[in-house]
DRENPA-3360 file (N, C-alpha, C; in nm, 2 decimals, always signed):
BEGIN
1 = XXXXXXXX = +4.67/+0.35/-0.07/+4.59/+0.44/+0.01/+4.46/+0.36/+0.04 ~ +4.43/+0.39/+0.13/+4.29/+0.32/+0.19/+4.20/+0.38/+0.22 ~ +4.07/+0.37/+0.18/+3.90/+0.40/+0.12/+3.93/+0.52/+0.24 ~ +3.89/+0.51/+0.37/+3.91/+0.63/+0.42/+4.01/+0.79/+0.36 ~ +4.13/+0.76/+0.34/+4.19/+0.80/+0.30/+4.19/+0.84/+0.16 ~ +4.13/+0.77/+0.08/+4.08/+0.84/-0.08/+3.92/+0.93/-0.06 ~ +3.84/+0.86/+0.08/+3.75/+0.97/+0.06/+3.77/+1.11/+0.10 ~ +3.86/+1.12/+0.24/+3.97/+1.22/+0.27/+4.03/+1.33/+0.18;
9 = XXXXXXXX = +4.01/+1.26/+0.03/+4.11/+1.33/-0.06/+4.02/+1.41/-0.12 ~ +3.94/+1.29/-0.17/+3.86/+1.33/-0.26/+3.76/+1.46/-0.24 ~ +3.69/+1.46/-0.12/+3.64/+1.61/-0.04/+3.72/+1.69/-0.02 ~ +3.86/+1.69/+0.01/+3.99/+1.78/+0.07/+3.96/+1.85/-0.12 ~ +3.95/+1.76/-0.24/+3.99/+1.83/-0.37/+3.84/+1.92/-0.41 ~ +3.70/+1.94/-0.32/+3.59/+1.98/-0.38/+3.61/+2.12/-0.35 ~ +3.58/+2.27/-0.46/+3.59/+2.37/-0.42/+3.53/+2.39/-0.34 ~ +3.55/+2.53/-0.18/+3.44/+2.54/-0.11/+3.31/+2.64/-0.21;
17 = XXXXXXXX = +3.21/+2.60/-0.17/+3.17/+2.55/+0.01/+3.10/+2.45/-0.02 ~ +3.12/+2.38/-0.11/+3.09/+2.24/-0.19/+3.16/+2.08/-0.08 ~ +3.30/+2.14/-0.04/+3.40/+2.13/+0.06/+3.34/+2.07/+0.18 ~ +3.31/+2.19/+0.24/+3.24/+2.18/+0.41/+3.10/+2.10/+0.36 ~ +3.04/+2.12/+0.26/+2.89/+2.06/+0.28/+2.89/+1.91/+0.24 ~ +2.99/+1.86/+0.18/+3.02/+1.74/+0.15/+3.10/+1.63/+0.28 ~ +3.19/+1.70/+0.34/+3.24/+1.68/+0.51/+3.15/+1.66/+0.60 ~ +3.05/+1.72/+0.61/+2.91/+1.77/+0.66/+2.85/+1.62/+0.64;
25 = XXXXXXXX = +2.80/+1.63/+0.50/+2.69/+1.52/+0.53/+2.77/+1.39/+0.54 ~ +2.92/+1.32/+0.49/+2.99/+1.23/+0.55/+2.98/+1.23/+0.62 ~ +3.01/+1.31/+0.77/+2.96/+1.33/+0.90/+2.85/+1.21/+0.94 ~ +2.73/+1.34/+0.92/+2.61/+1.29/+0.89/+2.59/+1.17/+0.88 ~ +2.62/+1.12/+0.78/+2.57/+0.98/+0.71/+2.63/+0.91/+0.79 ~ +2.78/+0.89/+0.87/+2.81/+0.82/+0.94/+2.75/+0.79/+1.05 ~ +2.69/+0.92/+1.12/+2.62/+0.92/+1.23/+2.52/+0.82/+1.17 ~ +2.46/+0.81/+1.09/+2.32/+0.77/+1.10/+2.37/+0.61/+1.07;
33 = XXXXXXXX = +2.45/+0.60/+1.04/+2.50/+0.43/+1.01/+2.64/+0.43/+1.00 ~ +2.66/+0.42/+1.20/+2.79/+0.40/+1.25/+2.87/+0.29/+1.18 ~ +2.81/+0.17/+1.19/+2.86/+0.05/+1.17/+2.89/-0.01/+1.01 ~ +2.85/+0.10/+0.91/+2.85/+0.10/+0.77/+3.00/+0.05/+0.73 ~ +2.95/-0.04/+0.60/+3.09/-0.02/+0.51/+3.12/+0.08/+0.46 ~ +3.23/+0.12/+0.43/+3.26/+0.24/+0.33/+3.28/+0.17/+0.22 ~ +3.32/+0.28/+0.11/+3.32/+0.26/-0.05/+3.37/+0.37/-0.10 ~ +3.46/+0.35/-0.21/+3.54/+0.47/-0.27/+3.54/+0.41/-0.46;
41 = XXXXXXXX = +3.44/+0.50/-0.49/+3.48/+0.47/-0.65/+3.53/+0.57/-0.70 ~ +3.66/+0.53/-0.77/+3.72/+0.70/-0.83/+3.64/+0.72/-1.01 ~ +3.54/+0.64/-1.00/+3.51/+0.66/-1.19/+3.54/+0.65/-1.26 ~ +3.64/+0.56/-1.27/+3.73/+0.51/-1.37/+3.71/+0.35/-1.43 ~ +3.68/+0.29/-1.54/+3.70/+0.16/-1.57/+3.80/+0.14/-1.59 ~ +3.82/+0.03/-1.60/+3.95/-0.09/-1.65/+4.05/-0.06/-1.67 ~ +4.04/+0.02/-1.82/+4.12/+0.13/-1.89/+4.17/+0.25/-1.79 ~ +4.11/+0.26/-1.71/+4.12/+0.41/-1.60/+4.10/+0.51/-1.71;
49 = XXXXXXXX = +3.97/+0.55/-1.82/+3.97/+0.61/-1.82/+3.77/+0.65/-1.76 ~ +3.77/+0.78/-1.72/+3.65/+0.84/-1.67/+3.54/+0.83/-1.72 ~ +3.45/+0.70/-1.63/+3.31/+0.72/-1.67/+3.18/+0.78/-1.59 ~ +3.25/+0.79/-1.47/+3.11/+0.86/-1.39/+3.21/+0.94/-1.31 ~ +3.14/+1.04/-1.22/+3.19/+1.11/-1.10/+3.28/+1.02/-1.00 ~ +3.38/+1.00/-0.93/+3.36/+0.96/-0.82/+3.24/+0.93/-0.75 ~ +3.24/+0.82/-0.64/+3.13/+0.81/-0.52/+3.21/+0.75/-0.41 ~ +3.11/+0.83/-0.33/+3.15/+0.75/-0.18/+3.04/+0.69/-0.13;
57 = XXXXXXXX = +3.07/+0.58/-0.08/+2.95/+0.46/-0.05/+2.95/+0.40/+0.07 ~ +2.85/+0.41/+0.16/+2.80/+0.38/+0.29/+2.71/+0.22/+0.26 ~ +2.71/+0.15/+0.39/+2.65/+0.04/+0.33/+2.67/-0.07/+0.25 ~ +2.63/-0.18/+0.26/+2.63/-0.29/+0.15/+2.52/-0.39/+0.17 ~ +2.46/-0.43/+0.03/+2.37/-0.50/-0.02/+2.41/-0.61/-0.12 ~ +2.35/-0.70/-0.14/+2.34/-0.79/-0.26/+2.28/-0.81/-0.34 ~ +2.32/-0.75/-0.51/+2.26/-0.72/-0.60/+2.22/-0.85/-0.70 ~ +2.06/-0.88/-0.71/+2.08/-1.03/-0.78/+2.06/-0.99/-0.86;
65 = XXXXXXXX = +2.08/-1.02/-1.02/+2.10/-1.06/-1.18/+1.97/-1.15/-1.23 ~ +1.89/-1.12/-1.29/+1.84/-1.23/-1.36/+1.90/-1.34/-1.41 ~ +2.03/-1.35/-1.46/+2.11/-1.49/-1.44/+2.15/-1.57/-1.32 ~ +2.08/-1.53/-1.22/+2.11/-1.55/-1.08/+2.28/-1.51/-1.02 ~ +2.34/-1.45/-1.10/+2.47/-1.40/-1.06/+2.46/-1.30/-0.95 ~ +2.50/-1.23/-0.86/+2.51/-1.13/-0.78/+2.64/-1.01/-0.78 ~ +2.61/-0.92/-0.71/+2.75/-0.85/-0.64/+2.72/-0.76/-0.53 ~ +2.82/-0.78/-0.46/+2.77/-0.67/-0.39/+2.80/-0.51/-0.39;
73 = XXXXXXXX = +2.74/-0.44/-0.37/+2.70/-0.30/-0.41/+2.69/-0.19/-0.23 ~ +2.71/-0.09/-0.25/+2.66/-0.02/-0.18/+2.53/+0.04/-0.15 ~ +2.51/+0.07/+0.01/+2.36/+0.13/+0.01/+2.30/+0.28/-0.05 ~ +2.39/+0.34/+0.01/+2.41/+0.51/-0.01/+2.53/+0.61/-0.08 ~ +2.51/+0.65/-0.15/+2.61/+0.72/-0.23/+2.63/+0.87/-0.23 ~ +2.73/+0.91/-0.25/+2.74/+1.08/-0.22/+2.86/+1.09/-0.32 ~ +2.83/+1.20/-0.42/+2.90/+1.24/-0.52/+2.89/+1.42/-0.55 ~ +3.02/+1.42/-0.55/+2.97/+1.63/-0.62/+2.96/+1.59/-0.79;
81 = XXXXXXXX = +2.89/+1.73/-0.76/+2.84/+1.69/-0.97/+2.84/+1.86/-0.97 ~ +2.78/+1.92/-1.12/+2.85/+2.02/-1.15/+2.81/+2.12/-1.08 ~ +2.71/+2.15/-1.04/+2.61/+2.19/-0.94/+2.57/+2.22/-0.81 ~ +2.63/+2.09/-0.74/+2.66/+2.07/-0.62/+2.68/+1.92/-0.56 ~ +2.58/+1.84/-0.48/+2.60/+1.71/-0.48/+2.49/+1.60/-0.48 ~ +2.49/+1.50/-0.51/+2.41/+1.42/-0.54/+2.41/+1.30/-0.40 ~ +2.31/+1.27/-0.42/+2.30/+1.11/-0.33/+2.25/+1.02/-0.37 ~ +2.27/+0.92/-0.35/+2.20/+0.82/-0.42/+2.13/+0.71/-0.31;
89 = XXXXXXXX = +1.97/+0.67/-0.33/+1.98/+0.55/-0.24/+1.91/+0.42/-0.35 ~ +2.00/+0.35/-0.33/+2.02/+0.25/-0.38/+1.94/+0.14/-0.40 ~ +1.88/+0.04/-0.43/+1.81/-0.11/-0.43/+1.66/-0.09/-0.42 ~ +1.61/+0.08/-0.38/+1.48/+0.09/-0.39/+1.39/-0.02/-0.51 ~ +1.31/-0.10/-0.52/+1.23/-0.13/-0.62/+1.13/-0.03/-0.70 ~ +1.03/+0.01/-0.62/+0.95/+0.11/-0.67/+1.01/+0.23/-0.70 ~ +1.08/+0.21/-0.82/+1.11/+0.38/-0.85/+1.07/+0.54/-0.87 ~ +0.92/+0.54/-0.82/+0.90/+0.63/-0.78/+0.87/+0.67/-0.61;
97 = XXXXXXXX = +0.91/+0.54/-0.55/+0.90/+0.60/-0.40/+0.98/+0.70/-0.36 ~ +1.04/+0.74/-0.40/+1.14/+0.80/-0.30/+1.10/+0.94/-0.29 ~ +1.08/+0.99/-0.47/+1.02/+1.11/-0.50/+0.86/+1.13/-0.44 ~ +0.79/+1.07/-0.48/+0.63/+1.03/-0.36/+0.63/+1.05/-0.20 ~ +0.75/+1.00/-0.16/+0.74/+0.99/+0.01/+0.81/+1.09/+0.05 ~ +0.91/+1.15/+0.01/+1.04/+1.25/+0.03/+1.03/+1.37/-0.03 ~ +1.00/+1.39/-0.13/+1.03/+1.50/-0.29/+0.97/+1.62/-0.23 ~ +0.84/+1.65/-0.19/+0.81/+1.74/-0.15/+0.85/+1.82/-0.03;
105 = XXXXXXXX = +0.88/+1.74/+0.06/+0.90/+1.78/+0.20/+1.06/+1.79/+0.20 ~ +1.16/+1.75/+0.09/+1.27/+1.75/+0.16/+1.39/+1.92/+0.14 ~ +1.31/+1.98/+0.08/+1.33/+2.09/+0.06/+1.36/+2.12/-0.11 ~ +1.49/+2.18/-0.13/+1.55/+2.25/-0.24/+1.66/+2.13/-0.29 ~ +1.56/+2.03/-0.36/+1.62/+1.92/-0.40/+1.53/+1.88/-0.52 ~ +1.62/+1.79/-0.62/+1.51/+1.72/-0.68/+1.51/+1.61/-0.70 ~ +1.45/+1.56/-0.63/+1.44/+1.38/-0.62/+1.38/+1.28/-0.76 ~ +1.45/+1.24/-0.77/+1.43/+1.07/-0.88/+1.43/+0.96/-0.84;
113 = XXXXXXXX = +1.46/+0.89/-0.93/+1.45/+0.74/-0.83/+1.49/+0.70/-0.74 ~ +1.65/+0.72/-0.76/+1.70/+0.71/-0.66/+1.82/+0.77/-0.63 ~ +1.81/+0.91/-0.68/+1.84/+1.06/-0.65/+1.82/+1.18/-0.62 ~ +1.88/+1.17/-0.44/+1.84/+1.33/-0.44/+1.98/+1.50/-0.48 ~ +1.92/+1.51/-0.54/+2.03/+1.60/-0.58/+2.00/+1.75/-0.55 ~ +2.11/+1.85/-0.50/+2.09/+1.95/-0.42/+2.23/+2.04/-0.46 ~ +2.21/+2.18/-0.43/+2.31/+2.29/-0.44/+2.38/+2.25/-0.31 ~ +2.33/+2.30/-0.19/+2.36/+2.32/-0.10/+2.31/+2.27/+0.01;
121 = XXXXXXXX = +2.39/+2.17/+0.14/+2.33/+2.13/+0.23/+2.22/+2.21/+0.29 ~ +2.25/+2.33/+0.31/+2.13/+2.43/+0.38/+2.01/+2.42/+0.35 ~ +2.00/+2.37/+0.20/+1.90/+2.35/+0.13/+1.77/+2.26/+0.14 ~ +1.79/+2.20/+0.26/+1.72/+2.05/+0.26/+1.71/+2.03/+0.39 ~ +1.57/+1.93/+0.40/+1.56/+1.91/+0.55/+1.62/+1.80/+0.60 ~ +1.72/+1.84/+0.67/+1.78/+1.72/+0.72/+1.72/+1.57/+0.75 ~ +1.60/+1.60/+0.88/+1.51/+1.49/+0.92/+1.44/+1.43/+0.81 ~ +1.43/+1.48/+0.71/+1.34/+1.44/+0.57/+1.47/+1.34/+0.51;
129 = XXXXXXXX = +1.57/+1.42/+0.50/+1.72/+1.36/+0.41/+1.72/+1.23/+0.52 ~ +1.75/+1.21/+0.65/+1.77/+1.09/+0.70/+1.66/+0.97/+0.66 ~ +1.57/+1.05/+0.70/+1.41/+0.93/+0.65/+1.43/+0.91/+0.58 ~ +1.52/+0.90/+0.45/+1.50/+0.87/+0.33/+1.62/+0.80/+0.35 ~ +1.69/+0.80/+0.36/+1.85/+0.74/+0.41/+1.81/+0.60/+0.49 ~ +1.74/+0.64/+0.57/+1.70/+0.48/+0.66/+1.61/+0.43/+0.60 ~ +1.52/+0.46/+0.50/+1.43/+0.35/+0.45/+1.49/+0.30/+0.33 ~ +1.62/+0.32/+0.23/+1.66/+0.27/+0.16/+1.79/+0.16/+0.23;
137 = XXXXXXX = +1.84/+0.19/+0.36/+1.90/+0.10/+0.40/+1.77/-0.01/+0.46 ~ +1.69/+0.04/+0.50/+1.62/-0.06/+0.54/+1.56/-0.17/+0.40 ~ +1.57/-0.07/+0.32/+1.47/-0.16/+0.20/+1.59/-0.25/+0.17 ~ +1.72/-0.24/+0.17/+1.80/-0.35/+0.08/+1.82/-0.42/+0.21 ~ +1.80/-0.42/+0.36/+1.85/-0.50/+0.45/+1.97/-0.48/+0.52 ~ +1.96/-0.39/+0.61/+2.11/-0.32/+0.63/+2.21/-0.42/+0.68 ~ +2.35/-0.42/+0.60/+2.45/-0.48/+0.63/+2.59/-0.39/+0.65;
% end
């Protein structure tokens, strides 16, 4: 099966209206970074057995190691969680920018480092959700 097609699944399996709003911002996110890698983690290590949510992953960056090792990683992340869904934006340094620049204005969300997490798309200001979307691709160098 191929990343398109496991993210396919993976939204096809979220109850609604968790469903549509998750389809939704895939949409979305594509629009705003046509040219993106995708990314499909089903949450599973080695063993397959379950350590995180699923994610789906827009983007790619290179993550350096203080041993100078690297990998590469995704920019943006979209996961349902129990609640509703999460995003992630990724390689920020300053961990409290995102919450500082975004947190207040972006509606019925609650922003962390580098998590905005929300019930429901409705919830949130789109234009706010993108700004925050392009300056964390911008901060790792969009690839």
């Amino acid at each position: 099966m191929n990343v398109q097609d496991q993210i396919n699944e993976y939204i096809a399996s979220q109850p609604e209206p968790k469903r549509t709003d998750m389809q939704e911002l895939h949409t979305f996110i594509l629009q705003v970074l046509p040219e993106c890698k995708l990314w499909f983690l089903d949450g599973k290590n080695s063993e397959n057995k379950t350590v995180s949510n699923p994610n789906i992953g827009y983007g790619s960056y290179i993550i350096k190691y203080a041993d100078g090792k690297t990998r590469e990683f995704y920019q943006i992340g979209m996961s349902a969680n129990t609640t509703g869904i999460s995003v992630y934006v990724l390689g920020i340094e300053d961990k409290t920018y995102l919450a500082q620049a975004y947190g207040k204005q972006i509606g019925k969300a609650s922003v962390s480092g580098y998590c905005i997490k929300f019930k429901s798309l409705k919830d949130i200001n789109m234009d706010i959700f993108e700004a925050a979307i392009r300056y964390g691709v911008k901060a790792t160098g969009e690839n």
